[in-house]
C-alpha positions in Angstrom: 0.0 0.0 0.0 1.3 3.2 -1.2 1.0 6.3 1.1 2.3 9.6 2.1 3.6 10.4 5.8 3.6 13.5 7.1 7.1 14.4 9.0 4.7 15.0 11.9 4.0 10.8 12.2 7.0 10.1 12.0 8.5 12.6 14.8 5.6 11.0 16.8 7.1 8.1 16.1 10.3 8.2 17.1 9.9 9.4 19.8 6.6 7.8 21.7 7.0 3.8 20.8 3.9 3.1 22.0 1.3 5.1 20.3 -0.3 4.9 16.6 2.4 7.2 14.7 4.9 4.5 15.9 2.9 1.4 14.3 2.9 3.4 11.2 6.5 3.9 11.3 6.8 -0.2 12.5 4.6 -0.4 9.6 6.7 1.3 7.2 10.0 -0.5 8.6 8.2 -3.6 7.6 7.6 -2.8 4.8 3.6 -3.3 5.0 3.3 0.0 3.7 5.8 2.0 1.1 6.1 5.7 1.0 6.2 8.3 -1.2 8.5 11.0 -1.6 10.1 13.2 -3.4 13.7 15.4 -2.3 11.8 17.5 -0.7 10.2 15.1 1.2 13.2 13.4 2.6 15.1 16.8 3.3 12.4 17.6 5.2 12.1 14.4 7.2 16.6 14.9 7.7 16.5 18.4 8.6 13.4 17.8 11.2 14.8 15.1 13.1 18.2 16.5 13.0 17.0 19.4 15.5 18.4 19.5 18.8 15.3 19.4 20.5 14.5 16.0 19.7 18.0 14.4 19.9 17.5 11.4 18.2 20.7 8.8 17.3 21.7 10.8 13.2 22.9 6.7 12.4 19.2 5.6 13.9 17.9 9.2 11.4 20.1 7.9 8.5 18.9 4.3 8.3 15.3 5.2 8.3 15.7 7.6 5.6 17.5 5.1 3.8 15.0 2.2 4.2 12.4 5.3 2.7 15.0 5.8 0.1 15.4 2.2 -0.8 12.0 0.7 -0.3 9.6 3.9 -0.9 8.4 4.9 -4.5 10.5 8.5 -5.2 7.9 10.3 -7.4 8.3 14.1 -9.3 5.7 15.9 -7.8 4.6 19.0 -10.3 3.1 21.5 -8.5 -0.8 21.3 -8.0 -2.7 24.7 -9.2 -2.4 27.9 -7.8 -4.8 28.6 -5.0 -5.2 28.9 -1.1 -4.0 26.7 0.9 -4.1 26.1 4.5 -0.2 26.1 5.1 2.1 25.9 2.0 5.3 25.0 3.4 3.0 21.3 3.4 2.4 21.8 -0.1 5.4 19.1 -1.1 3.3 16.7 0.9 0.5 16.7 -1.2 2.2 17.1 -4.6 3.6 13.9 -3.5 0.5 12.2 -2.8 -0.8 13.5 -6.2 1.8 12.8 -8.3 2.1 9.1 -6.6 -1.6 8.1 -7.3 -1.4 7.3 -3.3 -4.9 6.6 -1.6 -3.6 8.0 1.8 -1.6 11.0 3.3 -1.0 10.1 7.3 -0.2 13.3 9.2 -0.7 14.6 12.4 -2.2 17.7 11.2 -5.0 17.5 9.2 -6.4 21.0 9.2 -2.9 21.1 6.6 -4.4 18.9 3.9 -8.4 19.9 3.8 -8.3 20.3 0.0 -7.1 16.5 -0.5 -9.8 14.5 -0.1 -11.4 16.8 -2.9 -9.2 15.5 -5.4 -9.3 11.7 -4.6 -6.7 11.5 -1.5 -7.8 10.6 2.3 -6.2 12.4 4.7 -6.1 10.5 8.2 -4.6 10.7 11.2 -2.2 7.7 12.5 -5.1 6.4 14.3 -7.9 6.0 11.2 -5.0 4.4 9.2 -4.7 1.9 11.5 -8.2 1.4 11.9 -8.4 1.2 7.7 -5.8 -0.9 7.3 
């Protein structure tokens, strides 16, 4: 199953074991599920859990993103029409999600992605992809 995940889930993730964002990331390590990505995508996923707040192990960082890398679809995401959007520094996220036919974009923030489902994509929080899948 192809889907897009928002560097929110997998933050989340890391660094709560037990909750739903880190079955999707178990998931993902599994490879039950394949991401999408573009560059973008994966910069932003390396420069997010490269902050100091979070202090995560950078080999721990590195393999992840290369198991994304390696086992994910890489797509080139065109840009999706001009208009308003909720927060466009997410825009990469969806232009993903577009570009890679996927079904799903898993995020943390949903309020980001209200003009998905519009054009074919569900946009559901760790918890409802679990409970879909």
């Amino acid at each position: 199953m192809l889907v897009v995940i928002d560097t929110s889930v997998i933050v989340s993730g890391l660094i709560n074991p037990d909750g739903p964002p880190a079955r999707v990331v178990d998931l993902l390590l599994a490879n039950v599920i394949q991401a999408a990505f573009d560059d973008r995508v994966l910069a932003e996923y390396d420069e997010v859990l490269a902050r100091k707040p979070f202090s995560f192990n950078r080999k721990h960082e590195h393999s992840l993103l290369d198991h994304v890398r390696l086992n994910g679809t890489q797509v080139s995401a065109p840009p999706l029409p001009a208009g308003e959007y909720p927060d466009r520094t997410d825009l990469p996220f969806a232009e993903v999600a577009f570009a890679a036919g996927a079904a799903e974009l898993v995020t943390g923030n949903p309020a980001h992605f209200t003009f998905l489902p519009s054009i074919g994509i569900a946009v559901l929080s760790p918890q409802e992809f679990l409970e879909k899948l």
